[in-house]
OpenMM code with the backbone's topology and positions (N, CA, C; nanometers):
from openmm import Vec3, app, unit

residues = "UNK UNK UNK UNK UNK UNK UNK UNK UNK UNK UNK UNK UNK UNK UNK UNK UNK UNK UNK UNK UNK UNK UNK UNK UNK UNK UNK UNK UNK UNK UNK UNK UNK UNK UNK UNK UNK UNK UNK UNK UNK UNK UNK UNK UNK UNK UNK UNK UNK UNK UNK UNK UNK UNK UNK UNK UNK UNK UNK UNK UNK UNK UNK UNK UNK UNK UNK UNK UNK UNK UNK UNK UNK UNK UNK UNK UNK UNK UNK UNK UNK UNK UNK UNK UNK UNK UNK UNK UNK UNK UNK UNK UNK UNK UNK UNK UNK UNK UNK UNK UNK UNK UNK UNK UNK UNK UNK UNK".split()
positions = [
    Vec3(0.0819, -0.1194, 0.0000),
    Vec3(0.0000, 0.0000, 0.0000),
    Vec3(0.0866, 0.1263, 0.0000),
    Vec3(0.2197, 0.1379, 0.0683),
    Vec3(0.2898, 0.2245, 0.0989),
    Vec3(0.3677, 0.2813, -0.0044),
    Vec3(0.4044, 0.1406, -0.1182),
    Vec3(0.4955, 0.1728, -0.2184),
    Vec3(0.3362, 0.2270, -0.3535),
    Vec3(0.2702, 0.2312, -0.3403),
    Vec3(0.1333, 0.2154, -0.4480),
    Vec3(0.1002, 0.4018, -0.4080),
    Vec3(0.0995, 0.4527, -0.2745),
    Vec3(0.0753, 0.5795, -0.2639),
    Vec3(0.2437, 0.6576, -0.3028),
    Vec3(0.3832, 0.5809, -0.2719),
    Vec3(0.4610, 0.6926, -0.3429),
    Vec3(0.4775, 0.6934, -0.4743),
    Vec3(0.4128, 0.5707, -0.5478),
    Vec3(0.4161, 0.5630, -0.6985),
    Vec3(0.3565, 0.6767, -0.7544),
    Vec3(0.2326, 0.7023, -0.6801),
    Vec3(0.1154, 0.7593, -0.7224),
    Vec3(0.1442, 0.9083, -0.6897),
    Vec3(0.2451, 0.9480, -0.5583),
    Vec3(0.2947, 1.0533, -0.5371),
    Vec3(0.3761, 1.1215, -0.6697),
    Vec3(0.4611, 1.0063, -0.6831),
    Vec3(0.5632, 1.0380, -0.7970),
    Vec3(0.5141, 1.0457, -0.9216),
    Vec3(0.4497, 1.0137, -0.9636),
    Vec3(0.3339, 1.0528, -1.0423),
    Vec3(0.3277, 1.1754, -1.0834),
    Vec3(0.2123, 1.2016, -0.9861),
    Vec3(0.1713, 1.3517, -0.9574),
    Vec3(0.2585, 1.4729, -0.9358),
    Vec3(0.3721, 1.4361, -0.9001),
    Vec3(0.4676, 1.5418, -0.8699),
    Vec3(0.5477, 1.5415, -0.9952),
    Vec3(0.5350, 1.4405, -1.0765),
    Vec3(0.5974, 1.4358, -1.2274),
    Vec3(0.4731, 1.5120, -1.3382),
    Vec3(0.3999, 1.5032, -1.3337),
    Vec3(0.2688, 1.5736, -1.3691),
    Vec3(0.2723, 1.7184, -1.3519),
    Vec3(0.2485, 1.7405, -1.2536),
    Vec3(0.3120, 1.8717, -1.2213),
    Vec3(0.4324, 1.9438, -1.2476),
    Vec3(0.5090, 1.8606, -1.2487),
    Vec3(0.6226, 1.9479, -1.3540),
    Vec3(0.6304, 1.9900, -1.5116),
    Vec3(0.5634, 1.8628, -1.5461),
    Vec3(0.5348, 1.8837, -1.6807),
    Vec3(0.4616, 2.0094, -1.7052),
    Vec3(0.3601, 2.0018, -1.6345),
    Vec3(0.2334, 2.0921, -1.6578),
    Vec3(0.3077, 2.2466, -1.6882),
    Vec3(0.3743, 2.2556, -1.5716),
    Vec3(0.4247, 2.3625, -1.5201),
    Vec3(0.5202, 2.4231, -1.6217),
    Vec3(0.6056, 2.3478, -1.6607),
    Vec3(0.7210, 2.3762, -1.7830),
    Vec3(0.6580, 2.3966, -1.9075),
    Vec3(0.5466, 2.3506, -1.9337),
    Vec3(0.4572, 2.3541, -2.0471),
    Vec3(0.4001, 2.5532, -2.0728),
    Vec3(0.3473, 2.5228, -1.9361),
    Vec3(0.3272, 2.6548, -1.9384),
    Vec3(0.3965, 2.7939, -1.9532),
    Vec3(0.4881, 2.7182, -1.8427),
    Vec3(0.6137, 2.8518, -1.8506),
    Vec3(0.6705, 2.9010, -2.0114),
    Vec3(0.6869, 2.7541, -2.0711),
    Vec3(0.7328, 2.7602, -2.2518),
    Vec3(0.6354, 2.8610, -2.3155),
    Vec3(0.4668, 2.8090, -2.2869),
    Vec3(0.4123, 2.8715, -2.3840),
    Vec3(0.3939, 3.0325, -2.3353),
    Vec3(0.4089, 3.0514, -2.2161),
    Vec3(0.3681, 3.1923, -2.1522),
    Vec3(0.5175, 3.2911, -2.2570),
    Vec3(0.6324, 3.2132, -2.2389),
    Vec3(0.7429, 3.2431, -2.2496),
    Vec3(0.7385, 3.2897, -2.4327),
    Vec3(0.6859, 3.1889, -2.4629),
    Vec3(0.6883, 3.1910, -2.6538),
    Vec3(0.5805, 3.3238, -2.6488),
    Vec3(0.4805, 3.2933, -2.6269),
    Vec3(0.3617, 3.4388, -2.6475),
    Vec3(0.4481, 3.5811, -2.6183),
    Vec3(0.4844, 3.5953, -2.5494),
    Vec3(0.5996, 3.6916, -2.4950),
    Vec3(0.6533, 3.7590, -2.5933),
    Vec3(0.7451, 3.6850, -2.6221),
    Vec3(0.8278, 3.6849, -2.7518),
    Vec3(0.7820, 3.7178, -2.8228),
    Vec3(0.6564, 3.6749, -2.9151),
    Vec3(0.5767, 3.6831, -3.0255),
    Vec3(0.4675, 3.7881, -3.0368),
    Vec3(0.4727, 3.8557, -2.8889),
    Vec3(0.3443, 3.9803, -2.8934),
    Vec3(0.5103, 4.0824, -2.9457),
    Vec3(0.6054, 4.0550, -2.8847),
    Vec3(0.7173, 4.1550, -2.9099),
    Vec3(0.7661, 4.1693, -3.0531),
    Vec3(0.6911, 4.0889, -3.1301),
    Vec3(0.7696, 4.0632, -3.2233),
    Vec3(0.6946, 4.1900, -3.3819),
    Vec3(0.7415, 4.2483, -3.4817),
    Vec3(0.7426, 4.3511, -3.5155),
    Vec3(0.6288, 4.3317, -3.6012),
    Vec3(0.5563, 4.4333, -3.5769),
    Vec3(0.3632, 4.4065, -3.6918),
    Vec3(0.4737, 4.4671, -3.7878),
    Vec3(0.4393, 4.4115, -3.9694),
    Vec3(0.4906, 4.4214, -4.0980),
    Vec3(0.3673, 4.5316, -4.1279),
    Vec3(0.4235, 4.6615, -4.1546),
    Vec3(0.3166, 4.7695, -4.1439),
    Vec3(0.3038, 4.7600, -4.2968),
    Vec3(0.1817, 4.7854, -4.3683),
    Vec3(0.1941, 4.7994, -4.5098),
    Vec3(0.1886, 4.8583, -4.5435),
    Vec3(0.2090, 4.9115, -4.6863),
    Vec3(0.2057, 5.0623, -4.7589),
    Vec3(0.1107, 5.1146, -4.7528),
    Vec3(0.0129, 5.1591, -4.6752),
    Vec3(-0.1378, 5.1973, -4.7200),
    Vec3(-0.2028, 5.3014, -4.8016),
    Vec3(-0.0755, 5.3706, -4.8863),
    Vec3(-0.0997, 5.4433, -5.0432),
    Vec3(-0.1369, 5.3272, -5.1209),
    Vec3(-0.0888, 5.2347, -5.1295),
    Vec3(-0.1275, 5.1245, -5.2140),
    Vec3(-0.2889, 5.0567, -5.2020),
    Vec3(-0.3261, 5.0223, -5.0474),
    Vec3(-0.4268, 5.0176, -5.0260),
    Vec3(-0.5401, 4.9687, -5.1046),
    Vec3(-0.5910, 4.8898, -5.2023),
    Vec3(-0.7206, 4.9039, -5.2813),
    Vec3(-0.8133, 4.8999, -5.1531),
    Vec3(-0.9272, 4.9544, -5.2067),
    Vec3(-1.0459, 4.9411, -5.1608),
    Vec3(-1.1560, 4.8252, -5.1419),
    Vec3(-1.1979, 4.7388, -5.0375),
    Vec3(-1.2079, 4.6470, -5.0561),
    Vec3(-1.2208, 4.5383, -4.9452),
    Vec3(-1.2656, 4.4288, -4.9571),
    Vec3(-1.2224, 4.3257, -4.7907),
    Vec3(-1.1612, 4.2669, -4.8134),
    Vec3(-1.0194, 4.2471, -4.7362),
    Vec3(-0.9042, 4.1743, -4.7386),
    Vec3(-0.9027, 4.0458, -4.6581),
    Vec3(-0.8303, 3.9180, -4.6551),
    Vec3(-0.8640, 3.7913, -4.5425),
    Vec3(-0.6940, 3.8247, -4.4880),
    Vec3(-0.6733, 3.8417, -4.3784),
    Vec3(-0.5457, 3.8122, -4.3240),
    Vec3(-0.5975, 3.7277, -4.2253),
    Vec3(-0.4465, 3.6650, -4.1769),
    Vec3(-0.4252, 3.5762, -4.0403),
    Vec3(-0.2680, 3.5815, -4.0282),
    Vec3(-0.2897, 3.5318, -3.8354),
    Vec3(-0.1708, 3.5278, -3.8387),
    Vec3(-0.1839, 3.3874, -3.6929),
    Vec3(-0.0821, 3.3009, -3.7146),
    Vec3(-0.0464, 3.1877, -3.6453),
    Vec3(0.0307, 3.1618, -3.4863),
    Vec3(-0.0387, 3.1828, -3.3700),
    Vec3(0.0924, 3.1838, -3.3181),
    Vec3(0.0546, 3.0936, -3.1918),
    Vec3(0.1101, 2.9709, -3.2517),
    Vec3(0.0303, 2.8221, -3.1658),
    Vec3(-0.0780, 2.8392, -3.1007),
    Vec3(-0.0909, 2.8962, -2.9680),
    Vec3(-0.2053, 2.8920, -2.8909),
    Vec3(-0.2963, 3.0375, -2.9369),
    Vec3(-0.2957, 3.0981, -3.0197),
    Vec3(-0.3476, 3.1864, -3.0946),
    Vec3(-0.3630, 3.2011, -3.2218),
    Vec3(-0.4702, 3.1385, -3.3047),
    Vec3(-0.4857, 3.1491, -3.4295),
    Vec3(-0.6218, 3.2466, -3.4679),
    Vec3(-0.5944, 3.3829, -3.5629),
    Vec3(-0.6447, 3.4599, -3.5841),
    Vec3(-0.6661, 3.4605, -3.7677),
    Vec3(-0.7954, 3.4257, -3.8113),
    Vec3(-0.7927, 3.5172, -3.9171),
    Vec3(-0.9134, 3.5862, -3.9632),
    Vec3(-0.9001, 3.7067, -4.0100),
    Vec3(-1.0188, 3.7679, -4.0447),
    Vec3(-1.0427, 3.8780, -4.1581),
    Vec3(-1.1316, 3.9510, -4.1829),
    Vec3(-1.1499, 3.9775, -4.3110),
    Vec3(-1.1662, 4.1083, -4.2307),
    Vec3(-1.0672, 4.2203, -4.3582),
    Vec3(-1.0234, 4.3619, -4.3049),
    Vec3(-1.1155, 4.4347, -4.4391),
    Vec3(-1.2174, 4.5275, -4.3860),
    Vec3(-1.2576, 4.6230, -4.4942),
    Vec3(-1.1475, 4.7626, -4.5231),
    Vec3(-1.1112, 4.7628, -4.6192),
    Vec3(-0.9982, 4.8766, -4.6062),
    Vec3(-1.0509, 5.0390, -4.5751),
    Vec3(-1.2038, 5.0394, -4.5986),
    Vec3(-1.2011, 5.1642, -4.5184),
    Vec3(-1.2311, 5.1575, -4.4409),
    Vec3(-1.3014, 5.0447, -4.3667),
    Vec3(-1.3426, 5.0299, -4.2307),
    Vec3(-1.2321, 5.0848, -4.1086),
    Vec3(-1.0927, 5.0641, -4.1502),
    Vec3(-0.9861, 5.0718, -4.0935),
    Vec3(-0.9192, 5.1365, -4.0982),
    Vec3(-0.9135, 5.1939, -4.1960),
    Vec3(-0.7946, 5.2807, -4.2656),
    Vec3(-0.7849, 5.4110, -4.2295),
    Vec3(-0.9560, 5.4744, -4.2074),
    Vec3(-0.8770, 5.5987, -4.1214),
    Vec3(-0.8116, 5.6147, -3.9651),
    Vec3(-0.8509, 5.5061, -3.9130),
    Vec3(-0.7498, 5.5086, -3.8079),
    Vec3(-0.5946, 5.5044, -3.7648),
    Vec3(-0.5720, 5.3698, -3.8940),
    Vec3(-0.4519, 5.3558, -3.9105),
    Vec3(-0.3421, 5.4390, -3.9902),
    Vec3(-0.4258, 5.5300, -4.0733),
    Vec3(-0.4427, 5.6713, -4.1567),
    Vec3(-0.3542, 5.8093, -4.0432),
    Vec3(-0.4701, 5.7803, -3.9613),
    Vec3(-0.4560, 5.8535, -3.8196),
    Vec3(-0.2770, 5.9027, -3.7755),
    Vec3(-0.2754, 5.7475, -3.7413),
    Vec3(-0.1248, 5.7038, -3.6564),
    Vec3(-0.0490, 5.7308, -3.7991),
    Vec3(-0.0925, 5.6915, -3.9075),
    Vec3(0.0327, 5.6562, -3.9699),
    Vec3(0.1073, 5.4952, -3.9543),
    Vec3(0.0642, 5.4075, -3.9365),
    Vec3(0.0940, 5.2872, -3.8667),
    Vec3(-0.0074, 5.2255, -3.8243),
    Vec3(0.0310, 5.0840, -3.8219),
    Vec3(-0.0202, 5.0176, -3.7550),
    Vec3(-0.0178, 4.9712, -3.6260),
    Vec3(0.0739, 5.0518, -3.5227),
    Vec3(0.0960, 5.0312, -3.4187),
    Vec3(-0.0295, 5.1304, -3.3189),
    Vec3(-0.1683, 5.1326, -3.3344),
    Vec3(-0.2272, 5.1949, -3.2580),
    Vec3(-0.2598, 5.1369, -3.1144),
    Vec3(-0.3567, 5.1677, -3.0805),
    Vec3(-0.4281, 5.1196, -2.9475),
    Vec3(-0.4680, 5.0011, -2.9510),
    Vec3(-0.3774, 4.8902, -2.8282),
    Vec3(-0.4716, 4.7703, -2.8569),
    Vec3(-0.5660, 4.7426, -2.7201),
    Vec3(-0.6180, 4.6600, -2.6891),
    Vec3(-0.7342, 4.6487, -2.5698),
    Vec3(-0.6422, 4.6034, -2.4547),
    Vec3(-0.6620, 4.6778, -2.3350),
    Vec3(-0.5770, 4.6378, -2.2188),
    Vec3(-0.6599, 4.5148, -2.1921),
    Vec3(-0.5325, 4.4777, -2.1134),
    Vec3(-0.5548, 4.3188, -2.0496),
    Vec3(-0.5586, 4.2376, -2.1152),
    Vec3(-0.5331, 4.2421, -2.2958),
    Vec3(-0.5748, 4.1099, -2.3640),
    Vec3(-0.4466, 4.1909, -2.4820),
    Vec3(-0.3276, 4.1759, -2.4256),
    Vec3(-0.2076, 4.2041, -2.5479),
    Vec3(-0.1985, 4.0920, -2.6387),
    Vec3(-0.1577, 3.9732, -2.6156),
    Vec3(-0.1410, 3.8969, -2.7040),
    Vec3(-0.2739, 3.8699, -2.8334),
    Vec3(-0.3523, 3.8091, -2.7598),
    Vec3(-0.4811, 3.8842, -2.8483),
    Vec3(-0.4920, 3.9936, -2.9561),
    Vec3(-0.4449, 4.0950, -2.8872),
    Vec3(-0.4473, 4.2370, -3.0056),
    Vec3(-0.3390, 4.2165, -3.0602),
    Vec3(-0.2202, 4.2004, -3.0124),
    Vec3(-0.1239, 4.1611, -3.1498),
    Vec3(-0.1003, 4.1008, -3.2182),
    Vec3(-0.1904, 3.9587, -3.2041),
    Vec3(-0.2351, 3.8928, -3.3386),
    Vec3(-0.3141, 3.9472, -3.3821),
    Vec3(-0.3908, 3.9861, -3.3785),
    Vec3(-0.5071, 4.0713, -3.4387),
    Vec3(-0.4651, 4.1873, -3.5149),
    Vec3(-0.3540, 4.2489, -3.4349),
    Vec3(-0.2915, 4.3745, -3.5142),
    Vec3(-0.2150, 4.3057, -3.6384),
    Vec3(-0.1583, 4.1861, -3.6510),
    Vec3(-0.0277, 4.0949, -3.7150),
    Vec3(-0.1584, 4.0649, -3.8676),
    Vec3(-0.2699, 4.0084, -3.8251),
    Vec3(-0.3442, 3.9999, -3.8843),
    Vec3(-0.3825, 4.0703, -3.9575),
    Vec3(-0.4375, 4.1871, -3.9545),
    Vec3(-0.4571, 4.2856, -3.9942),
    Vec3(-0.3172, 4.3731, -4.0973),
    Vec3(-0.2685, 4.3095, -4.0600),
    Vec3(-0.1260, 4.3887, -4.1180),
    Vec3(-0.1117, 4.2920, -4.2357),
    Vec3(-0.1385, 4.1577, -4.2535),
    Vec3(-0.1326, 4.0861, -4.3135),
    Vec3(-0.2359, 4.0945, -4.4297),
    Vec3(-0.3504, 4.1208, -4.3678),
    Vec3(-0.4858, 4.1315, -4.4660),
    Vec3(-0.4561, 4.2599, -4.5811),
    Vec3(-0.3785, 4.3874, -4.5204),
    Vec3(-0.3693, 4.4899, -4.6107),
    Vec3(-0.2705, 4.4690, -4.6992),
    Vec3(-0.1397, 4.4209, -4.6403),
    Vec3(-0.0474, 4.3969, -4.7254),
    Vec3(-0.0987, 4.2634, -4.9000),
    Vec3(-0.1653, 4.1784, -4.8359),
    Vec3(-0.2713, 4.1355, -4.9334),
    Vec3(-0.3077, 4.1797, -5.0187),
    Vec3(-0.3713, 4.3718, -5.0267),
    Vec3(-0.4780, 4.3936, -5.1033),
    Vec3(-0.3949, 4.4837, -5.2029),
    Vec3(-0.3102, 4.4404, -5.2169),
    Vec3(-0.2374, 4.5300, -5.3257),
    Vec3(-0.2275, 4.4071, -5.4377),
] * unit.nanometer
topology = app.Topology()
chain = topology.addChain("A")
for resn in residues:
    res = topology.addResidue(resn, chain)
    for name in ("N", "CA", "C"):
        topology.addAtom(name, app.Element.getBySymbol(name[0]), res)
């Protein structure tokens, strides 16, 4: 019985590490990848129009369809695509921004 509960200990405490390192990786990769540089596009080029971008980033897959004026005067605005994204949910908006960056560069 004694050796059956530290099996089962060891187990669980092997479980838990996994879990744990799993996480730390993916917390660690997202990190990286919100840091990583939106590909701003020419938006003189711009056609008029709905564009499909996406962008991939393992535990975040984004794609969606960009109306170019729906957007454009904002990003018009900045000059860039680096505007305002939604607090508390970065990784989120920077696929979304990556996306979006992707969809315009598209519509040329």
């Amino acid at each position: 019985m004694k050796k059956a509960l530290k099996i089962a200990g060891l187990l669980v405490l092997a479980l838990a590490v996994t879990v744990t390192a799993a996480l730390w990786s993916s917390i660690r990769e997202l990190k990286k990848l919100a840091a990583e540089e939106i590909l701003a596009p020419d938006l003189s080029d711009a056609a008029d129009g709905t564009w499909r971008g996406r962008t991939d980033w393992k535990l975040i897959q984004v794609e969606l369809d960009v109306s170019v004026r729906a957007i454009l005067d904002r990003i018009l605005a900045a000059q860039s695509t680096d505007v305002d994204v939604i607090s508390g949910a970065t990784f989120s908006s920077r696929a979304i921004l990556h996306a979006v960056a992707d969809a315009l560069n598209n519509s040329k």
